[in-house]
VEXDO-8933 format. One record per residue (C-alpha): residue in one letter; x, y, z. Coordinates in pm, whole numbers, padded with zeros to 5 digits, always signed. Layout:
AXYZ...
This chain:
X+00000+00000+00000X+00260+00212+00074X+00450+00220-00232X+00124+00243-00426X+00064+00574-00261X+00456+00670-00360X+00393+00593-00697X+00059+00816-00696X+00235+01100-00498X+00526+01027-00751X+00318+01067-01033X+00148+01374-00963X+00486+01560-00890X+00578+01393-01257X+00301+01536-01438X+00289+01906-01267X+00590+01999-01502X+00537+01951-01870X+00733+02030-02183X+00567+02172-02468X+00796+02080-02795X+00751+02344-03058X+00813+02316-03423X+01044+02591-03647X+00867+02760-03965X+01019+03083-04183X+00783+03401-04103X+00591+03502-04374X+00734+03813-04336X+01079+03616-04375X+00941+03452-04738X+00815+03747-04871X+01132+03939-04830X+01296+03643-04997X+01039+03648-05286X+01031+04065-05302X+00693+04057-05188X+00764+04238-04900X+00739+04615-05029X+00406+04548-05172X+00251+04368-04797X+00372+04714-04648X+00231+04948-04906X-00109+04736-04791X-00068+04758-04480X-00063+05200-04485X-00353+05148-04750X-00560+05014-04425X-00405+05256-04205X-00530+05478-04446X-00880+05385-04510X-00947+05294-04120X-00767+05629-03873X-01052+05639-03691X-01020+05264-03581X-00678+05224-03555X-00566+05588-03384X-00826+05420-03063X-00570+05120-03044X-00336+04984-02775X+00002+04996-02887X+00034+04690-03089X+00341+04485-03037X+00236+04183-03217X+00283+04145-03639X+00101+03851-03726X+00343+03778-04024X+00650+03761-03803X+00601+03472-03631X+00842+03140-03639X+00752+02911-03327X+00464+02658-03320X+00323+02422-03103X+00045+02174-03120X-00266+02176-02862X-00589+01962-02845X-00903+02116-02722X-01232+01920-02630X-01316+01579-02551X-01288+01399-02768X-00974+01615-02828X-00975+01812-03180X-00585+01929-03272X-00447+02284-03322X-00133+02434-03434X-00087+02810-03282X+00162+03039-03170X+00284+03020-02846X+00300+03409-02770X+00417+03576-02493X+00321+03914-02640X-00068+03881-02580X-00304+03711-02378X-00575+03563-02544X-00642+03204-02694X-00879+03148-03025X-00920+02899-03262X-01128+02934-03609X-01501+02779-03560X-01742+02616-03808X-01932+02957-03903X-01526+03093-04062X-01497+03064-04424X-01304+03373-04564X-00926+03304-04498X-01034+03016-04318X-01029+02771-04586X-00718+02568-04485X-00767+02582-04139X-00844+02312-03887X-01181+02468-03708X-01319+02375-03326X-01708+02209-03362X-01867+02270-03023X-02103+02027-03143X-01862+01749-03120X-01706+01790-02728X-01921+01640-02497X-01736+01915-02220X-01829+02229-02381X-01989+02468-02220X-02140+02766-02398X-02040+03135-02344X-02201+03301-02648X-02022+03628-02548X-01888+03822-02827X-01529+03886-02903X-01308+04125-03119X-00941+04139-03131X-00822+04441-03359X-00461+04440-03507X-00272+04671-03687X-00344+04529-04046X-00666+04345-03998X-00812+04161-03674X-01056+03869-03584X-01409+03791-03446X-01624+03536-03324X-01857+03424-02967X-01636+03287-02627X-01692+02905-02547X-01544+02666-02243X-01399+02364-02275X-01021+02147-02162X-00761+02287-02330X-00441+02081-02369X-00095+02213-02452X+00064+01937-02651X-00047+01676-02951X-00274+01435-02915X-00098+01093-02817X+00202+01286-02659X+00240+01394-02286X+00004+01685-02226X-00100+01981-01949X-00470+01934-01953X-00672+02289-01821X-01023+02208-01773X-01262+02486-01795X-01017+02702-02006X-01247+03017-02194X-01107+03051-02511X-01221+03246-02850X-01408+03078-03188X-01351+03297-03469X-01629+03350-03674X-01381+03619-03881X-01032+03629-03958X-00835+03904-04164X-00632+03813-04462X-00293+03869-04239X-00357+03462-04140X-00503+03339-04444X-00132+03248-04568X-00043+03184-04248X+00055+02779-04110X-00082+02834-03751X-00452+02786-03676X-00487+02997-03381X-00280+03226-03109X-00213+03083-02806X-00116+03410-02562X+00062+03359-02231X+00091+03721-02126X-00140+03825-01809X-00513+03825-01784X-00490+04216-01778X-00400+04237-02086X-00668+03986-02240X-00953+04078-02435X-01295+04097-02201X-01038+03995-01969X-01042+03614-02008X-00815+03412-01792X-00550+03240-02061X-00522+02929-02073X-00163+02892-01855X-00280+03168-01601X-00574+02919-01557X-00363+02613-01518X-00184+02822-01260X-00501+02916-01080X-00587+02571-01060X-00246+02391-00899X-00156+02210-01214X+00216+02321-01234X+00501+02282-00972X+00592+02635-00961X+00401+02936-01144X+00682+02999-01431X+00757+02855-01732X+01107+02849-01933X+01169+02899-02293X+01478+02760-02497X+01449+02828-02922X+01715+02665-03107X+01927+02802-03347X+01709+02868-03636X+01708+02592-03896X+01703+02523-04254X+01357+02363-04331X+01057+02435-04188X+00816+02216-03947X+01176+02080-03769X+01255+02112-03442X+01231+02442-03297X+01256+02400-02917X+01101+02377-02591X+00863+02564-02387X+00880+02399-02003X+00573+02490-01809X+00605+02490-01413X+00982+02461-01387X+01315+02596-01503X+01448+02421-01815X+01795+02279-01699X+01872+02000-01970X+01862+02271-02255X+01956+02590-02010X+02221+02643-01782X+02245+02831-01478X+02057+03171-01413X+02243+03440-01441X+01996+03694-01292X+01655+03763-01237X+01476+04110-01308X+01144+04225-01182X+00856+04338-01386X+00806+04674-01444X+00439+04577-01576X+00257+04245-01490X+00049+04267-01880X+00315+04218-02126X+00649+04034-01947X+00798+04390-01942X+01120+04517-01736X+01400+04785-01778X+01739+04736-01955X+02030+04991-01856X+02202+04991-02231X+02255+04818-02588X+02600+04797-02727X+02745+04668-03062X+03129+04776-03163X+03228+05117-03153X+02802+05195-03084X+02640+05222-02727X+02345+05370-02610X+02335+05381-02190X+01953+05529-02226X+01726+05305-01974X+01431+05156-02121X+01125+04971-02116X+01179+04670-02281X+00913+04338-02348X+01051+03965-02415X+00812+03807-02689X+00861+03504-02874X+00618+03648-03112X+00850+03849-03227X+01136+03685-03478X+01353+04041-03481X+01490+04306-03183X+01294+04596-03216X+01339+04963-03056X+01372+05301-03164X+01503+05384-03483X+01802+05592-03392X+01944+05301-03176X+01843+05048-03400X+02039+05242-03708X+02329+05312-03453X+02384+04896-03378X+02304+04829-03745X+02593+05109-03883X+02821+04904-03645X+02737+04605-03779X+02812+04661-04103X+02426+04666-04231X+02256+04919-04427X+01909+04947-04482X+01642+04859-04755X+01396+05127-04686X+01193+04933-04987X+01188+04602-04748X+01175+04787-04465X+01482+04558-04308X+01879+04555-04264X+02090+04357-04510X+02441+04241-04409X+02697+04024-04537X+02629+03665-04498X+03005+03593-04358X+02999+03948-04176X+03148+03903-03785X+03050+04202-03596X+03116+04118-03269X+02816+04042-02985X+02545+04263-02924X+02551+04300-02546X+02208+04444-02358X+02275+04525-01988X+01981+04424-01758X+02046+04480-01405X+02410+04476-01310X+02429+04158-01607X+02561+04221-01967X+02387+03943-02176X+02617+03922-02543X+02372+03817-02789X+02634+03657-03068X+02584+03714-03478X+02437+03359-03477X+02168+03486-03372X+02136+03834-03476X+02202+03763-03881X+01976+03519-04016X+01987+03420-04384X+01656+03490-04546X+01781+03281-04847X+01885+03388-05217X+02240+03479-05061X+02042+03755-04875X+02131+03790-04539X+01936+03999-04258X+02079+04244-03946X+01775+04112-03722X+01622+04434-03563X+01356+04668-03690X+01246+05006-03569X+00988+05007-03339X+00800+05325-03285X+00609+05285-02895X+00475+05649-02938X+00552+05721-02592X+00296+05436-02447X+00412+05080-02356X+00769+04946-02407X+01003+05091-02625X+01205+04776-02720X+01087+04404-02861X+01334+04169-02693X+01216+03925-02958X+01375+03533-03106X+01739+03646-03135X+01768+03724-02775X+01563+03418-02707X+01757+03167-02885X+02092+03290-02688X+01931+03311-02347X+01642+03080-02173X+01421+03314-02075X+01190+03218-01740X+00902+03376-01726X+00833+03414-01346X+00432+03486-01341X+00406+03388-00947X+00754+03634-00870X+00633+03851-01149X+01015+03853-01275X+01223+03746-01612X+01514+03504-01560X+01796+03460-01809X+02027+03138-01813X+02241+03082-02125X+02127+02814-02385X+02321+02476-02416X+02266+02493-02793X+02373+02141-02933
């Protein structure tokens, strides 16, 4: 009897910690670029900007572009489970998947049937997420929400309210992801619903109230290995020891101050507000810094594209961001990535805040050299170096 209850007490320590496996894609950003389609998506984008000031003047700063994204992962939702690929996004908040009722730009998407999950429970609230470029629609619904595939190891949150779009702009239509799976805080969700790992928090389903994120090196072919998002513990197989922790300077987006950015002969010692998203597959800040580290680099800039281009062979040196009393050396690695036809890309983009929210995108490049931990229960970012194979 006794070791039964070991095992049992054994088990449930076992499955409070889960790794979510995540799969590498090119951005469509990235493949447009590649293909010169790039200059065109942009002139669209002010053509909506254009037609709709009224609409998009009222908005939050938006952090998130919907064509930048890299990282996927695989959830089931329902019982019997139905499968999803999303975004695991630490820039926003909420979680939605298309529905039956989404046809335009929904055509290649799997869609969640309410119909079919015998632990659904109906919301019928209405929902509207506005972007940018475009945005998406549909009612709230409840059901168990699993991060992971069906068949594999999962993190089952019962009674997880999530979004069915009914609408979805044409930013996703090209897009390989279903859905966006946000892991920022509830304050920052739409009609403030609880996402889906705040839940699982709420609940006692995780050995500590973090999670850890380690992105490989980006890869050659897309749907490969891409990394691993650990949920209620630090990663320490694929991360080493922390270097330093740094509290939040807002509990929304995982936001906190850096003291500097340095590259070569270029520094900038101005504090800032900074965010870590893995939404994000570039560094982004404001434009005189960004030019400052790119002009050190050795990059100049496409103002067509919108991006840096730099030698594919160029070694500039690290690009070293102080946080705390910690330099953290970001190497080229990681901060040139080749967007293919011998093109090569300095990977930060200017990032205008307006004065509201963050100034800087601490996005993938950042990522892939450091683990970031993503304390939600200290309300603090950790930073251990990744054991890249």
């Amino acid at each position: 009897m006794k070791g039964l209850i070991l095992l049992a007490i054994l088990g449930l320590a076992s499955a409070a910690v889960h790794q979510h496996n995540i799969q590498w894609r090119e951005s469509l950003r990235m493949e447009m670029i590649r293909n010169g389609e790039y200059a065109a998506y942009l002139e669209y984008q002010d053509t909506l900007r254009r037609a709709s000031p009224d609409v998009l003047a009222s908005l939050q700063e938006n952090v998130n572009d919907f064509g930048d994204y890299e990282y996927l992962g695989n959830i089931t939702i329902g019982t019997p489970e139905q499968s999803f690929i999303v975004v695991l996004d630490t820039g926003s908040s909420n979680l939605w998947i298309p529905g039956p009722t989404c046809s335009t730009n929904c055509q290649k998407k799997h869609k969640f049937d309410s119909t079919k999950s015998s632990t659904f429970v109906k919301n019928g609230k209405s929902w509207t997420i506005q972007y940018g470029s475009g945005d998406a629609a549909g009612i709230l619904g409840e059901d168990t929400v699993r991060f992971g595939a069906a068949g594999q190891p999962q993190l089952p949150v019962p009674k997880t309210t999530f979004g069915i779009a009914s609408k979805i702009s044409a930013d996703f239509k090209r897009d390989a992801t279903d859905g966006i799976l946000g892991l920022a805080f509830t304050s920052l969700a739409v009609d403030g619903v609880v996402p889906p790992l705040i839940n699982a928090i709420n609940q006692k389903l995780l050995d500590q109230p973090l999670f850890t994120v380690w992105l490989e090196h980006r890869g050659a072919l897309n749907n490969v290995g891409g990394g691993v998002f650990t949920y209620g513990a630090i990663d320490t197989k694929n991360c080493g020891p922390v270097v330093g922790y740094q509290p939040l300077s807002s509990a929304t987006y995982y936001q906190f101050k850096v003291a500097g950015f340095k590259l070569g002969s270029y520094s900038s010692t101005k504090a800032a507000e900074v965010i870590s998203d893995t939404g994000t597959s570039f560094i982004g800040g404001p434009s005189s810094v960004i030019s400052g580290l790119a002009k050190a680099a050795g990059a100049k800039y496409n103002a067509l594209e919108g991006a840096y281009t730099i030698a594919c062979n160029a070694q500039p040196g690290p690009l070293d961001i102080t946080i705390g009393s910690h330099v953290y050396s970001i190497q080229p690695i990681n901060y040139i990535v080749n967007a293919g036809n011998g093109q090569c890309l300095f990977a930060a983009f200017h990032f205008a805040s307006g004065g509201f929210g963050p100034a800087w995108i601490l996005g993938d490049p950042f990522i892939r050299q450091y683990c970031n931990i993503y304390d939600i229960g200290g309300k603090r970012m950790g930073f251990a170096p990744s054991l890249q194979k």
